[in-house]
mmCIF file of the N, C-alpha and C atoms, coordinates in Angstrom:
data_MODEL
# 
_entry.id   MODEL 
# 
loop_
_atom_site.group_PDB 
_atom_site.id 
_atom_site.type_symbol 
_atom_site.label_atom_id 
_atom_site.label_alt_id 
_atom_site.label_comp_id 
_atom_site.label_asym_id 
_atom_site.label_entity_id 
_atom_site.label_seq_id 
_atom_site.pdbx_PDB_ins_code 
_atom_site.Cartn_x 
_atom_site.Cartn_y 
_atom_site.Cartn_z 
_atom_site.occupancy 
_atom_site.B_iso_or_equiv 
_atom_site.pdbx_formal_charge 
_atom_site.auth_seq_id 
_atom_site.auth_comp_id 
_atom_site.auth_asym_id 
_atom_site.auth_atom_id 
_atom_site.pdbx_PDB_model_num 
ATOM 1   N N  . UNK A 1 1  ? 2.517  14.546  -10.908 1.00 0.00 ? 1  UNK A N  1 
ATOM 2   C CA . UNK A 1 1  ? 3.086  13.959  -9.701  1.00 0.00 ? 1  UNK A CA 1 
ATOM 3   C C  . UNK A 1 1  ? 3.319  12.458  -9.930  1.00 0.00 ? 1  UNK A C  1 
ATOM 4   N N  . UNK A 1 2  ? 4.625  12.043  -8.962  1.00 0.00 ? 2  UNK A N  1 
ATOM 5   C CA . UNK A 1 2  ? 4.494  10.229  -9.289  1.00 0.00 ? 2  UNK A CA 1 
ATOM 6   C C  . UNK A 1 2  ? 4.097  9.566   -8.968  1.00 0.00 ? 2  UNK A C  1 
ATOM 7   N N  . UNK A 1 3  ? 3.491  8.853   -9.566  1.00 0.00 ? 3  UNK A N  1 
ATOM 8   C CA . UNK A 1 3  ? 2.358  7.408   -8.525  1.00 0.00 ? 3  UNK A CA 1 
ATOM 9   C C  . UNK A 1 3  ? 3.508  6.620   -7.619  1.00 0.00 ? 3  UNK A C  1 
ATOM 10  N N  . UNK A 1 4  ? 4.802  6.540   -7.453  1.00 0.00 ? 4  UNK A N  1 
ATOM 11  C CA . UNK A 1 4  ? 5.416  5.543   -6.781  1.00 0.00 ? 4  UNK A CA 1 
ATOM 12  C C  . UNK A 1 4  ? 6.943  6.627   -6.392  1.00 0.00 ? 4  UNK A C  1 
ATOM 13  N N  . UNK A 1 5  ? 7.420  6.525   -4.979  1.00 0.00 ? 5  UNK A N  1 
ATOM 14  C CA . UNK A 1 5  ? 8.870  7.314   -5.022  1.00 0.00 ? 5  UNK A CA 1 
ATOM 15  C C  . UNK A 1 5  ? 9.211  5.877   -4.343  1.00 0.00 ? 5  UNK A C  1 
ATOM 16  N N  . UNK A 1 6  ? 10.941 6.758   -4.580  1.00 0.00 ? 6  UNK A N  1 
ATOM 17  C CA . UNK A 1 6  ? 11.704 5.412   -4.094  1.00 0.00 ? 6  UNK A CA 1 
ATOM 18  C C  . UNK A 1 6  ? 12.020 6.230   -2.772  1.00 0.00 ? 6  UNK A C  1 
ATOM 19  N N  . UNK A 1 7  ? 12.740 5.225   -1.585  1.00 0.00 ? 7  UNK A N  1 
ATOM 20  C CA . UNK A 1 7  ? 13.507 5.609   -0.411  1.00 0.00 ? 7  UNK A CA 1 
ATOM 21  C C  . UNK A 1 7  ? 13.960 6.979   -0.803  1.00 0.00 ? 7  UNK A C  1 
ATOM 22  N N  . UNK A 1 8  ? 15.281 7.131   -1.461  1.00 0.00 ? 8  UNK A N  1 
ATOM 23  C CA . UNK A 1 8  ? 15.460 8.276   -1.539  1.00 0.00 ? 8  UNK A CA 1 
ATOM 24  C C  . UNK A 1 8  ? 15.281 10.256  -1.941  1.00 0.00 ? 8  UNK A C  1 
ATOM 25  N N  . UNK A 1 9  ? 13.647 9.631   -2.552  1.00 0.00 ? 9  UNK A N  1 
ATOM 26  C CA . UNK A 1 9  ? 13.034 10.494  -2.790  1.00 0.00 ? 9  UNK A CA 1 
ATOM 27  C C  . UNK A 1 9  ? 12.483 10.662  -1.591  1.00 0.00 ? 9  UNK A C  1 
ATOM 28  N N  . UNK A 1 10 ? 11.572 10.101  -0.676  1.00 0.00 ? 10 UNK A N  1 
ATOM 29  C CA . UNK A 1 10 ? 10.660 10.111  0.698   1.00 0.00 ? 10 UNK A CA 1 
ATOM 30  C C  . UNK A 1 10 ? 11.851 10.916  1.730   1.00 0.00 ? 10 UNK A C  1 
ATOM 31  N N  . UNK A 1 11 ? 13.008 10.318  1.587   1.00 0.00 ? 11 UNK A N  1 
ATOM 32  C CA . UNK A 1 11 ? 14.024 10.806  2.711   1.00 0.00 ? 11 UNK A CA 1 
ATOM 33  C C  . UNK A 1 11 ? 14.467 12.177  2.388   1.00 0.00 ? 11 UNK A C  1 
ATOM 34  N N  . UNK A 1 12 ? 14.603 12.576  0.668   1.00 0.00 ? 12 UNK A N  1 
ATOM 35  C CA . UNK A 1 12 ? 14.049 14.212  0.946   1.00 0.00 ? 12 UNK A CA 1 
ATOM 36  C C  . UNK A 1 12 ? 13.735 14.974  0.795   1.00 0.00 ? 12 UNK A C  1 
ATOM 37  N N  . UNK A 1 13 ? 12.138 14.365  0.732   1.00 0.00 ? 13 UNK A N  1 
ATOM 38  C CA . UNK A 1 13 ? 11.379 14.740  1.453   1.00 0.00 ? 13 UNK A CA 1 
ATOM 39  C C  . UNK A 1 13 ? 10.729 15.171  2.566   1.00 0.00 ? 13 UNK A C  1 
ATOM 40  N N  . UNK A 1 14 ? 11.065 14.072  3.268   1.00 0.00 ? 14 UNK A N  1 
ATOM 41  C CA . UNK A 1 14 ? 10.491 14.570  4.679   1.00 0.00 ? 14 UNK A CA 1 
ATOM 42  C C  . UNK A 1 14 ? 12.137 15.263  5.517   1.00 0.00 ? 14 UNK A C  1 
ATOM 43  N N  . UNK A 1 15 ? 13.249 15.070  5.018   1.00 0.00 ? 15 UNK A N  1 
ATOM 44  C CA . UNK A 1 15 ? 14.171 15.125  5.669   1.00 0.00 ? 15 UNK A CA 1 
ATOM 45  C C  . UNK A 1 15 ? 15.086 13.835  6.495   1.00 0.00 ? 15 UNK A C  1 
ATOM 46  N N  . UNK A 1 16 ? 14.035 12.749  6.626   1.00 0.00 ? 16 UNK A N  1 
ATOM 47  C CA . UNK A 1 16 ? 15.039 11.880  7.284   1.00 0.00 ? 16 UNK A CA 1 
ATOM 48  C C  . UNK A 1 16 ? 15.970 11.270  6.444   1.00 0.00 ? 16 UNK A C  1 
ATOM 49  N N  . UNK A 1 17 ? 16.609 10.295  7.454   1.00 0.00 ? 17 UNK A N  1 
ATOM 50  C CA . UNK A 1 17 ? 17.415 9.173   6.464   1.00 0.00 ? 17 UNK A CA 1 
ATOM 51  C C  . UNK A 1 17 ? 17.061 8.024   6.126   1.00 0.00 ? 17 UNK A C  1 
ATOM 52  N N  . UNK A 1 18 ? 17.616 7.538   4.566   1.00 0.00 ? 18 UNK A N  1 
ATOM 53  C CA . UNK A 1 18 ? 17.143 6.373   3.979   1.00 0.00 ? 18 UNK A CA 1 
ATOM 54  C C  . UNK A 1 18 ? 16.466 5.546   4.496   1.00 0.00 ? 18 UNK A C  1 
ATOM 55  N N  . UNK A 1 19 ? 17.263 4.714   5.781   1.00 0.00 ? 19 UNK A N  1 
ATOM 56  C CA . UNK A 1 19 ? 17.396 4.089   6.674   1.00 0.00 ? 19 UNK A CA 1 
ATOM 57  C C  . UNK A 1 19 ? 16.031 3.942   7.243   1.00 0.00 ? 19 UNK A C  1 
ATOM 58  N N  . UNK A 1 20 ? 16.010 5.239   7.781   1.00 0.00 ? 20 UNK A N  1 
ATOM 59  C CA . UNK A 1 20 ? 14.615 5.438   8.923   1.00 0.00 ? 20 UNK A CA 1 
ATOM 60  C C  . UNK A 1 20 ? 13.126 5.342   7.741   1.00 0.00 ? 20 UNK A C  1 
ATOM 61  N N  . UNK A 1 21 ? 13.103 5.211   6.977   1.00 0.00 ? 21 UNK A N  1 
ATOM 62  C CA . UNK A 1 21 ? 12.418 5.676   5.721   1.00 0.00 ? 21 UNK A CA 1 
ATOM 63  C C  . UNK A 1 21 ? 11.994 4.190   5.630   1.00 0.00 ? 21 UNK A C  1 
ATOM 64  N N  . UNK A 1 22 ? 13.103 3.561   5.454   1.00 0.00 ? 22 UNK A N  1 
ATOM 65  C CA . UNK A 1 22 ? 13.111 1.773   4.841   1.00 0.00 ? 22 UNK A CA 1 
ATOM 66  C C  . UNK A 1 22 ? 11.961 1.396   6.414   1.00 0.00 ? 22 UNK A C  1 
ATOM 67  N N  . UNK A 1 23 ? 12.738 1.296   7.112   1.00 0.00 ? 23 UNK A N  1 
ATOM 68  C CA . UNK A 1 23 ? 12.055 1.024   8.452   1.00 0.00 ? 23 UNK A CA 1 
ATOM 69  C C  . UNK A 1 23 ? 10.848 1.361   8.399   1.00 0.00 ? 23 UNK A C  1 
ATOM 70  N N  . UNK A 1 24 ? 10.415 2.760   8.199   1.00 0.00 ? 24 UNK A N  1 
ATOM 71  C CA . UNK A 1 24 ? 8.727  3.134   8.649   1.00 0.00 ? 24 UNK A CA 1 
ATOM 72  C C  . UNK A 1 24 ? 7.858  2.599   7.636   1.00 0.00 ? 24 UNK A C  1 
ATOM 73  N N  . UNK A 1 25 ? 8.787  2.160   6.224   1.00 0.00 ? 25 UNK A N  1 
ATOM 74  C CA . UNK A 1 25 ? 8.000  1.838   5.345   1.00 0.00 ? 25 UNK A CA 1 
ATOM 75  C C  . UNK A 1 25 ? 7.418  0.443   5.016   1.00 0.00 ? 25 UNK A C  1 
ATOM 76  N N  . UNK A 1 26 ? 8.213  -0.499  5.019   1.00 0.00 ? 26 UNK A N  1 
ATOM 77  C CA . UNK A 1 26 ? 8.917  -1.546  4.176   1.00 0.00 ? 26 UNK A CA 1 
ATOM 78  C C  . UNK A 1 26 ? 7.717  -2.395  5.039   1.00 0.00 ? 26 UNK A C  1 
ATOM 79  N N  . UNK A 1 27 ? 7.062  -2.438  5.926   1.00 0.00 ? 27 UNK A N  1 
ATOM 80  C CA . UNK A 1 27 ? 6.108  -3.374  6.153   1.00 0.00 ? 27 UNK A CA 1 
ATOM 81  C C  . UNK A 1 27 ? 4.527  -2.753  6.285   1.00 0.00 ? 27 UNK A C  1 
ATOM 82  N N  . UNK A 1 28 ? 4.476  -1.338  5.647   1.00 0.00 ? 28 UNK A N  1 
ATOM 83  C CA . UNK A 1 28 ? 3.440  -0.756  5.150   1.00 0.00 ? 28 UNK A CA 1 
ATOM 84  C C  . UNK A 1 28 ? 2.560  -1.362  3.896   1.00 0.00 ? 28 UNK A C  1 
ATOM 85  N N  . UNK A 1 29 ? 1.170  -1.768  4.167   1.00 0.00 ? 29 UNK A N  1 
ATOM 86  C CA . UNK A 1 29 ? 0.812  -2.101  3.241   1.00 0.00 ? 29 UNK A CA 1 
ATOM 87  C C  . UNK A 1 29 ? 0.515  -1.296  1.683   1.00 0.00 ? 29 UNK A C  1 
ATOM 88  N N  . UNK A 1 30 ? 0.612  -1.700  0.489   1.00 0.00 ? 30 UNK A N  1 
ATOM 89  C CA . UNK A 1 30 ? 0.875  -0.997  -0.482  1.00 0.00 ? 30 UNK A CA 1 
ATOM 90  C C  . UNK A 1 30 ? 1.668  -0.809  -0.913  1.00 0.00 ? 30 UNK A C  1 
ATOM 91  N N  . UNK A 1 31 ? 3.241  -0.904  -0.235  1.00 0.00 ? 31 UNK A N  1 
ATOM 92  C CA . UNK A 1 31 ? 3.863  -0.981  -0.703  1.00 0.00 ? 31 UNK A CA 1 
ATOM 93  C C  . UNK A 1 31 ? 5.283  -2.205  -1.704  1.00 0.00 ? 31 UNK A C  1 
ATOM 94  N N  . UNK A 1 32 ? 5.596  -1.485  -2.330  1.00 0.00 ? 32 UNK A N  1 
ATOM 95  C CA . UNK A 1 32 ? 6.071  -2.643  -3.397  1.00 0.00 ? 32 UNK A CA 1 
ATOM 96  C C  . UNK A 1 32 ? 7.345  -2.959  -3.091  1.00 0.00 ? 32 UNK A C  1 
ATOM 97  N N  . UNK A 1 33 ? 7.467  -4.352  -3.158  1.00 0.00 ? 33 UNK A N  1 
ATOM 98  C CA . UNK A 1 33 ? 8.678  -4.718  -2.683  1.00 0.00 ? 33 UNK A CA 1 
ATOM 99  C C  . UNK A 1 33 ? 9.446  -5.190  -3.868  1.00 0.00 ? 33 UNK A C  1 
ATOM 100 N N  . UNK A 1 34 ? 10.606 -4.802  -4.159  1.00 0.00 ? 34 UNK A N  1 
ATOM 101 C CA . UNK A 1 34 ? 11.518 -5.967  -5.430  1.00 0.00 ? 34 UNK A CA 1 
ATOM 102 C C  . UNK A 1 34 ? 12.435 -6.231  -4.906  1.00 0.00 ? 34 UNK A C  1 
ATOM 103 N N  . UNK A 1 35 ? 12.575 -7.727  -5.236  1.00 0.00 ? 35 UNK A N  1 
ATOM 104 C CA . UNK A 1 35 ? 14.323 -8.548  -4.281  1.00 0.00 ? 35 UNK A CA 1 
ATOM 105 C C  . UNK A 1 35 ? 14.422 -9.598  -5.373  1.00 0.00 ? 35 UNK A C  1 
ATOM 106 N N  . UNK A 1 36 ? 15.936 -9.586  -5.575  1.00 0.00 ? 36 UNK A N  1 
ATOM 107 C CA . UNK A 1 36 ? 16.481 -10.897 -5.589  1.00 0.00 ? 36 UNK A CA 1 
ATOM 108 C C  . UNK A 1 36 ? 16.859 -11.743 -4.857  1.00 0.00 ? 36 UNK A C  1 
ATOM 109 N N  . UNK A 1 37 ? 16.921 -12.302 -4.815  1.00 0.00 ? 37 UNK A N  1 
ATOM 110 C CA . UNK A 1 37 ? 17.909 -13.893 -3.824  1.00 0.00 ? 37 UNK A CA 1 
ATOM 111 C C  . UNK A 1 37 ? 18.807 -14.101 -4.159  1.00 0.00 ? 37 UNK A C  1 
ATOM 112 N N  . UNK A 1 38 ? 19.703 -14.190 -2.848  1.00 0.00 ? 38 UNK A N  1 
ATOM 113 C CA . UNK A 1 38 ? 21.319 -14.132 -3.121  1.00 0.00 ? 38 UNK A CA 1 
ATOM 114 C C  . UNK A 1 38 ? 21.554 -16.063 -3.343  1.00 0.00 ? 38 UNK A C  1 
ATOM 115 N N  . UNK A 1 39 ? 22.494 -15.240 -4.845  1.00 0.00 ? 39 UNK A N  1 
ATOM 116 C CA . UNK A 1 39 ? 22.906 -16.351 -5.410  1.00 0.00 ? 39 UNK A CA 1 
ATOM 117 C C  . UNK A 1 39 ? 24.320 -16.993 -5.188  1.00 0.00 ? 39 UNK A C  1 
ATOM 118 N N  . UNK A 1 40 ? 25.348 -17.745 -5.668  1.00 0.00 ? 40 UNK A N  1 
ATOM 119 C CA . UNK A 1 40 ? 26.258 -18.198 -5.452  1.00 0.00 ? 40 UNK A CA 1 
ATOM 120 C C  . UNK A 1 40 ? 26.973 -16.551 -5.931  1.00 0.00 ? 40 UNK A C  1 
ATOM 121 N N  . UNK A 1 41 ? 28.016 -16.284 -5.206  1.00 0.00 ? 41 UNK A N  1 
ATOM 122 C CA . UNK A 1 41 ? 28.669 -15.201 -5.356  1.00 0.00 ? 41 UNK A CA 1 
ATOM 123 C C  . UNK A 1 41 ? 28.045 -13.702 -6.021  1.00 0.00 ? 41 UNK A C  1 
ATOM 124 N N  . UNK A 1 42 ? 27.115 -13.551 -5.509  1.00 0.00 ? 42 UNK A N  1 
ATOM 125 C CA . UNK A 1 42 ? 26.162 -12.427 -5.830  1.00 0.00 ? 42 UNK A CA 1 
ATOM 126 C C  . UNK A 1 42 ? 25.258 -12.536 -4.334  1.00 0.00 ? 42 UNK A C  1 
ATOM 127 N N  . UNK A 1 43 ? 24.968 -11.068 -3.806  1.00 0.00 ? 43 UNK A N  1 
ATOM 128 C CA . UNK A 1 43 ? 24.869 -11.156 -2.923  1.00 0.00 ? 43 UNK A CA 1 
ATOM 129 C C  . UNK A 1 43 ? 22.715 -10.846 -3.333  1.00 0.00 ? 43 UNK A C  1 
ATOM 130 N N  . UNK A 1 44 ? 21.936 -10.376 -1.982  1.00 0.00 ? 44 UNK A N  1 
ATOM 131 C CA . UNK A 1 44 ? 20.701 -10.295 -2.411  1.00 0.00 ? 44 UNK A CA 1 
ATOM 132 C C  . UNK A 1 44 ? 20.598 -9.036  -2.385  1.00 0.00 ? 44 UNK A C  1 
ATOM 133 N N  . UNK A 1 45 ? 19.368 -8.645  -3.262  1.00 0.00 ? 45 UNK A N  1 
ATOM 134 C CA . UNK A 1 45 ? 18.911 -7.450  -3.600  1.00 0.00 ? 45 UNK A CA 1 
ATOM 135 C C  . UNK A 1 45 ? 17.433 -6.946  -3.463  1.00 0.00 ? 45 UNK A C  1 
ATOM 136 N N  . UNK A 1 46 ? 17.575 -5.375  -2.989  1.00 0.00 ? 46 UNK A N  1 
ATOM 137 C CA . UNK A 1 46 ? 15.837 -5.236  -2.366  1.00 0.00 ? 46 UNK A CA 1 
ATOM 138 C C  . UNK A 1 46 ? 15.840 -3.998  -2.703  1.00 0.00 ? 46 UNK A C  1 
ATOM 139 N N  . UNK A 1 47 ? 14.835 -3.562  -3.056  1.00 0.00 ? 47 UNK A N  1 
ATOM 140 C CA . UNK A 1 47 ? 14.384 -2.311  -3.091  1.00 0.00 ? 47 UNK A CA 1 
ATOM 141 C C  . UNK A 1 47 ? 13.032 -1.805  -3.067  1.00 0.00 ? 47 UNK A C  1 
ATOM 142 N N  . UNK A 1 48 ? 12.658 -0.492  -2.553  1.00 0.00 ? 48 UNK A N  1 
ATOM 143 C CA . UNK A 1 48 ? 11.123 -0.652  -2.562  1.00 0.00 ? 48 UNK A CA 1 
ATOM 144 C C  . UNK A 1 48 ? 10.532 0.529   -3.337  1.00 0.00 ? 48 UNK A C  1 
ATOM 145 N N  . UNK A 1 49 ? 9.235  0.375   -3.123  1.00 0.00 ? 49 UNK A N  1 
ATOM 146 C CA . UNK A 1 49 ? 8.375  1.969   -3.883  1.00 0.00 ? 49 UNK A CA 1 
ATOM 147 C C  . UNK A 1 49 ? 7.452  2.061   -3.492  1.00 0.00 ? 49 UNK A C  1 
ATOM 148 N N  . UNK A 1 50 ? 7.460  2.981   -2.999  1.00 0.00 ? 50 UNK A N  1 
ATOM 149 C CA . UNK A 1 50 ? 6.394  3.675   -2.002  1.00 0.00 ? 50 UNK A CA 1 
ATOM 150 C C  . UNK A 1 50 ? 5.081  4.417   -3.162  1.00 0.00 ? 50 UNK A C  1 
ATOM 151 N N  . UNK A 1 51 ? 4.353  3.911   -3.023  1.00 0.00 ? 51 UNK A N  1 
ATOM 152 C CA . UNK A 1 51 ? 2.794  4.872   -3.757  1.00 0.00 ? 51 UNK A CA 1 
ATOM 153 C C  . UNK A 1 51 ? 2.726  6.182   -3.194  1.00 0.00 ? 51 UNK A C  1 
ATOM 154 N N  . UNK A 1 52 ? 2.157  7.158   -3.914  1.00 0.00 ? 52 UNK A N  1 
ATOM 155 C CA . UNK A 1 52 ? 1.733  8.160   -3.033  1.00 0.00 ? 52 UNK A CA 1 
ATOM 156 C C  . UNK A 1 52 ? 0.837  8.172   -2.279  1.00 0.00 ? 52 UNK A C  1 
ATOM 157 N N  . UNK A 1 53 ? -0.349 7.293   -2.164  1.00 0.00 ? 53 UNK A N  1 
ATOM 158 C CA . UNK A 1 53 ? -1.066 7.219   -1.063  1.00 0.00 ? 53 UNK A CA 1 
ATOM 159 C C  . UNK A 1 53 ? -0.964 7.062   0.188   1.00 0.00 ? 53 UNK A C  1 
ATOM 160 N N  . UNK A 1 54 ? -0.063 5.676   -0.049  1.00 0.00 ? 54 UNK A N  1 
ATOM 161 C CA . UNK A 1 54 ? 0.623  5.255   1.049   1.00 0.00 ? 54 UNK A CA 1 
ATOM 162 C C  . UNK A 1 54 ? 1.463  6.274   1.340   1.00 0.00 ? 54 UNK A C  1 
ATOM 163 N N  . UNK A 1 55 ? 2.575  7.229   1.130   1.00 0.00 ? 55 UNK A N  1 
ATOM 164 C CA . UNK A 1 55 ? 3.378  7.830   1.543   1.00 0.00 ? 55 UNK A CA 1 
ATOM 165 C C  . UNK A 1 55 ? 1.942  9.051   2.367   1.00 0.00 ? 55 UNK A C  1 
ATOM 166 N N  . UNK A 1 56 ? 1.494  9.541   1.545   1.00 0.00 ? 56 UNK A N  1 
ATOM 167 C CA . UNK A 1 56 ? 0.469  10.365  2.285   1.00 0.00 ? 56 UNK A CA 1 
ATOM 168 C C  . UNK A 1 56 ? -0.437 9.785   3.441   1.00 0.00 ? 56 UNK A C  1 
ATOM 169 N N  . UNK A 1 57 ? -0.658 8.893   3.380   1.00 0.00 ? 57 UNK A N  1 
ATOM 170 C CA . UNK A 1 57 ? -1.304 8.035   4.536   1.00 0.00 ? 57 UNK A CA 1 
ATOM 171 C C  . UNK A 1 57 ? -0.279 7.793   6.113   1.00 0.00 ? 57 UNK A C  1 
ATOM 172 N N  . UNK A 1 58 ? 1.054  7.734   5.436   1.00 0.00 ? 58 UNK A N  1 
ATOM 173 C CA . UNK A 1 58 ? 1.806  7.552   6.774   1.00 0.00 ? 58 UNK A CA 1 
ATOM 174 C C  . UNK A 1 58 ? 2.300  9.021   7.088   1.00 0.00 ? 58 UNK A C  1 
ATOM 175 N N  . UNK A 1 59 ? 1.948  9.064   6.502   1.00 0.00 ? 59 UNK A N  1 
ATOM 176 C CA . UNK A 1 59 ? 3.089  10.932  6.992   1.00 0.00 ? 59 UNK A CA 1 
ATOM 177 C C  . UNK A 1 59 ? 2.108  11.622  7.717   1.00 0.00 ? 59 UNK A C  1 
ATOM 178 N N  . UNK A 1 60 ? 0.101  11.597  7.452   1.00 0.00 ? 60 UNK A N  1 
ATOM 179 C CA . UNK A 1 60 ? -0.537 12.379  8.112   1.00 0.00 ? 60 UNK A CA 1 
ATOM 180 C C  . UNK A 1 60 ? -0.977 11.551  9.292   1.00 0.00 ? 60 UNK A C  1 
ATOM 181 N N  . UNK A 1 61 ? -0.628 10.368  9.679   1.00 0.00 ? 61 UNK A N  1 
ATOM 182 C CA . UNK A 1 61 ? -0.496 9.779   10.525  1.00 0.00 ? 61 UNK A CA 1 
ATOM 183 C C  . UNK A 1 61 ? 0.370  10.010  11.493  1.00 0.00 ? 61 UNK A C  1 
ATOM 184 N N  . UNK A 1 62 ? 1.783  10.609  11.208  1.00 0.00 ? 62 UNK A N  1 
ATOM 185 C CA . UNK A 1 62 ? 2.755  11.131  11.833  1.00 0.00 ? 62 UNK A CA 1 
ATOM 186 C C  . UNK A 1 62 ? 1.863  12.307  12.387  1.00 0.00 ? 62 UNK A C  1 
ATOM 187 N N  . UNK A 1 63 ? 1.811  13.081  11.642  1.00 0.00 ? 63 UNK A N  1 
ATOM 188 C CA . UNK A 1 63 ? 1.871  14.644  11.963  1.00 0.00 ? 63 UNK A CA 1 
ATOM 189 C C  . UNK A 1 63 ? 0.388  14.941  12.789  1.00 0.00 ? 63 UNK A C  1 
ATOM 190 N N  . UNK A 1 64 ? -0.814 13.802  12.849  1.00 0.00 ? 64 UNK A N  1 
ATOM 191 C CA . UNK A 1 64 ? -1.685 13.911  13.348  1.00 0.00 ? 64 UNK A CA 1 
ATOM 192 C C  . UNK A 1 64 ? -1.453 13.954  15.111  1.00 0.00 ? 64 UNK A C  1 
ATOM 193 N N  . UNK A 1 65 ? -0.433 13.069  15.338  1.00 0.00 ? 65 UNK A N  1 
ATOM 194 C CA . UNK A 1 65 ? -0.392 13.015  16.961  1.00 0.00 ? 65 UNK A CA 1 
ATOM 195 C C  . UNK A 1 65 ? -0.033 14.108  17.535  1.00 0.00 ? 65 UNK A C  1 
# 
């Protein structure tokens, strides 16, 4: 199994979209953030990776309520 998925692995997974994925995630602790800073004619860049803990930690958090 992988220690880290990206957005588009989690989204389907659980079924949602990217989007909603980035959102529930992206200020979860544990998780990894990579960005550039937008430079003169280059715009900025982000991407994240979700651990499996963390992905398991928020999802049985979901499904607990």
């Amino acid at each position: 199994m992988k220690e880290a998925y990206t957005v588009a692995e989690v989204a389907g997974m659980t079924g949602l979209s990217r989007q909603t994925i980035t959102r529930m995630f992206e200020h979860e602790t544990g998780v990894i953030v990579l960005s550039r800073p937008e430079r003169m004619h280059k715009r900025s860049y982000r991407t994240i990776r979700i651990p499996r803990a963390v992905y398991e930690r928020v999802i049985a958090g979901l499904t607990v309520k």
